[in-house]
C-alpha positions in Angstrom: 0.7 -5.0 -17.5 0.7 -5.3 -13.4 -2.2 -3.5 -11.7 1.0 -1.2 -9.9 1.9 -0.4 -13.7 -1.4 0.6 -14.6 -2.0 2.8 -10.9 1.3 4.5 -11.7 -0.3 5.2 -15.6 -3.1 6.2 -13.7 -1.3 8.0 -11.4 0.6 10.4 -13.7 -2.6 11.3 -15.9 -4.2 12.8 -12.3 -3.3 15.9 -13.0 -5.3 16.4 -16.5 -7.9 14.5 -15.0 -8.0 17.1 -12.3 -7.4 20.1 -14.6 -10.5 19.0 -16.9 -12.4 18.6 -13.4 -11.3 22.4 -12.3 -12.6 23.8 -16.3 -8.7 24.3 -17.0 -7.0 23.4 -20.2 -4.6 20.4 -20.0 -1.2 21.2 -18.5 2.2 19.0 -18.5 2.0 17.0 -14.6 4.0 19.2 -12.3 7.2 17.3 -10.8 5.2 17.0 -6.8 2.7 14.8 -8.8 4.8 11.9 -9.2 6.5 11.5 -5.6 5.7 8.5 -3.8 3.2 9.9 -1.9 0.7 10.4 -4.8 -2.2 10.5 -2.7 -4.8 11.7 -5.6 -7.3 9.7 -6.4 -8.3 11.1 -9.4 -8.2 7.3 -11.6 -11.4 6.8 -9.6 -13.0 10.4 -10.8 -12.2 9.5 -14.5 -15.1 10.2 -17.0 -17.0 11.4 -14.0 -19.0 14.9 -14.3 -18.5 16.7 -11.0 -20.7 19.8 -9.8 -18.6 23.2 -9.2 -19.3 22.4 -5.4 -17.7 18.8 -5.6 -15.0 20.5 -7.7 -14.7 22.7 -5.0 -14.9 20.5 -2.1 -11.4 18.1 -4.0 -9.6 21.1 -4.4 -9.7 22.1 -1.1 -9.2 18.6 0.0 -5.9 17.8 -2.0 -4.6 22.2 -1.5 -4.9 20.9 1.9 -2.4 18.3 1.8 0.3 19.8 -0.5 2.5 21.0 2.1 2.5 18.3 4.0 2.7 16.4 1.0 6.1 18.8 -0.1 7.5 18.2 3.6 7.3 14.2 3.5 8.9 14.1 -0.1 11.6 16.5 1.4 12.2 14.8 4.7 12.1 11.2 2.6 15.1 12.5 0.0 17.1 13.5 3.0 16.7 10.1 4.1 17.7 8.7 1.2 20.5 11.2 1.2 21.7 10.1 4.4 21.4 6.0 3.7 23.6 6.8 0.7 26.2 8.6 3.0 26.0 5.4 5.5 26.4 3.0 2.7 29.5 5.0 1.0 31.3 5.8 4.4 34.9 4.2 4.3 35.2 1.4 6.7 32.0 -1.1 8.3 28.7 0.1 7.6 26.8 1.2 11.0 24.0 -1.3 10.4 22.1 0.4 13.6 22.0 3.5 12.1 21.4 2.5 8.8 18.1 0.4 10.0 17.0 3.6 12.4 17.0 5.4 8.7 15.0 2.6 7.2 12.3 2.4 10.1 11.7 6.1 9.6 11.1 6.0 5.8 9.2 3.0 6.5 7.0 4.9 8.9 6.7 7.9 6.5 5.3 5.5 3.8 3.4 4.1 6.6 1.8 7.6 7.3 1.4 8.2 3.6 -0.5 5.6 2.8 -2.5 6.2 5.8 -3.0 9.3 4.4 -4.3 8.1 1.3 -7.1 5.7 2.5 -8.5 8.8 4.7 -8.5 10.7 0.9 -10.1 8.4 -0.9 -12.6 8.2 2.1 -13.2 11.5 1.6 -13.4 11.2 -2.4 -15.9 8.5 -2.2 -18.3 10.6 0.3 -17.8 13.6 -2.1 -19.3 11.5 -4.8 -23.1 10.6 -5.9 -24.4 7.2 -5.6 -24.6 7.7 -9.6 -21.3 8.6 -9.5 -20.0 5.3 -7.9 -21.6 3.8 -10.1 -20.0 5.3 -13.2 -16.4 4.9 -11.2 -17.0 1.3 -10.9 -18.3 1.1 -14.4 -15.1 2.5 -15.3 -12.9 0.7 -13.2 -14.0 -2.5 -14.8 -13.5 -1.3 -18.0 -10.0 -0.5 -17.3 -10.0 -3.9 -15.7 -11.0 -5.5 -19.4 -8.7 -3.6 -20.9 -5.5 -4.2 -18.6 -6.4 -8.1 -19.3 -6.9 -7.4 -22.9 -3.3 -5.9 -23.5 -1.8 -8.4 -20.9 -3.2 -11.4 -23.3 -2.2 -9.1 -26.0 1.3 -8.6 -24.4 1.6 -12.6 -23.1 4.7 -14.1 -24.8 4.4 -17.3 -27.3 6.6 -18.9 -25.2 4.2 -19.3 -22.1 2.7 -22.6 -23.9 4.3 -25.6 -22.2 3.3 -27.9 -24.6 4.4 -26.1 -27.6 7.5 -27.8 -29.4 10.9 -26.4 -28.4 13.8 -24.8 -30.7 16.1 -27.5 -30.9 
């Protein structure tokens, strides 16, 4: 399993991590959770214990984002809408136009993921130094386990000396 396979597992159990965090019982991920702009980083507060003030403090942090969050995903589709409609125009494809569409989707990643390294900024000041410590604890777990199903995972096959079907 690739470390982006495991993020995106990660990813898309955010929001129970953050529903246990808030006291709430577990709900199905809403649909905005799973855009490419995921900018929780909730992986990193797994099997943490948060105070109601540090609660408090992420909730504000990521209701702060989710319209802008909402805007990018929209204004991202309608670029994808409009490559498609380049790309399936009759005649030659307008190869100007079509890399103009591709620079600004590039530079709406680029701004997400901006976006994302001022979060988890913010996440990691939020937290204890006790706290980091049971992140990183974590995190290497997870580590040892993504290696452990990997080797579990890791086809017969990848032996170059073994003897070959005839």
């Amino acid at each position: 399993m690739s470390r982006k396979t495991l993020f995106a597992l990660m990813l898309a159990a955010a929001p129970a991590f953050l529903a246990a965090a808030h006291g709430q019982d577990v709900a199905p991920p809403p649909h905005e959770m799973h855009g490419p702009h995921g900018r929780m980083m909730m992986p990193m507060l797994a099997g943490i214990d948060l105070t109601k003030q540090q609660r408090e403090k992420l909730h504000a942090l990521w209701k702060s984002h989710h319209g802008d969050m909402r805007a990018s995903w929209h204004r991202e589709r309608d670029l994808d809408d409009q490559i498609a409609a380049v790309l399936m125009a009759d005649g030659t494809v307008d190869r100007a136009r079509l890399t103009a569409l591709f620079q600004q989707k590039d530079a709406l990643r680029a701004q997400a993921e901006q976006a994302s390294i001022d979060d988890a900024i913010q996440v990691h000041d939020i937290l204890t130094p006790q706290q980091l410590a049971q992140a990183r604890a974590t995190h290497a777990k997870l580590e040892g386990l993504e290696q452990q199903i990997h080797d579990l995972l890791k086809p017969p096959h990848d032996d170059v000396d073994a003897p070959q079907p005839d």
